[in-house]
N, C-alpha and C positions, 0 to 999 in steps of 0.2 A: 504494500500500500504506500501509496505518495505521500506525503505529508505536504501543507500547503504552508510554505514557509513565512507566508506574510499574517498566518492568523495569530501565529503566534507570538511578530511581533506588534500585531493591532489588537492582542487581546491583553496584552503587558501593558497598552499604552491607556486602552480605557481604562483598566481594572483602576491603571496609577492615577489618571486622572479623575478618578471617582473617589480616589482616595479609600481603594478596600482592599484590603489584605486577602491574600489566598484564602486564608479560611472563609473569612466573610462573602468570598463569591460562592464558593464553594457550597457554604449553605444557600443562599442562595439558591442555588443551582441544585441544588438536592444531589450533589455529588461529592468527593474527596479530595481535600486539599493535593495531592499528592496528582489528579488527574488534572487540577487546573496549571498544576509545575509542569507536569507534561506537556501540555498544549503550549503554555507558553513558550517552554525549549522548545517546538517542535519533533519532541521524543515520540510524538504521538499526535491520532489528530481528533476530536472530537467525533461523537458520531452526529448523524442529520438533525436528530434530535435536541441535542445540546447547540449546536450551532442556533438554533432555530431559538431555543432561549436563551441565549448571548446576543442574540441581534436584537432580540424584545424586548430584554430587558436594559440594554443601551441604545435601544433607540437609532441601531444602524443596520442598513441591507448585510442579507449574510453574503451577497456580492461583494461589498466593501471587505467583510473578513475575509474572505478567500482571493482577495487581491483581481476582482475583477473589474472593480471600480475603486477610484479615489475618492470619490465622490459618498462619504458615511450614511447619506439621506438614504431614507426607506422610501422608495416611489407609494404614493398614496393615489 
């Protein structure tokens, strides 16, 4: 499996400007600190699902997290 190098570092960069610690996304996110360290190294890459609530819950297309756009806005 690929890993998409730019989510990881557009998932470090909201989480920092939300000002939330791994854990705190992590709950969140109903998942484990240890998988949001992943994601962010790109050790690993979220599944569909988690992507899906990282763009909802920041409020950016998951095209922006997958480096498909620059552009963070969710087309409405």
């Amino acid at each position: 499996m690929e890993v998409c190098a730019l989510l990881g570092e557009r998932l470090l960069k909201l989480r920092k400007d939300a000002e939330l610690t791994q854990d705190e996304l992590a709950a969140i996110l109903n998942i484990n600190k240890h998988s949001i360290s992943s994601y962010e190294r790109n050790k690993s890459e979220p599944p569909d699902d988690i992507k899906i609530a990282i763009a909802q819950y920041f409020n950016v297309s998951v095209d922006y997290l997958l480096g498909m756009t620059d552009s963070p806005s969710p087309v409405h």
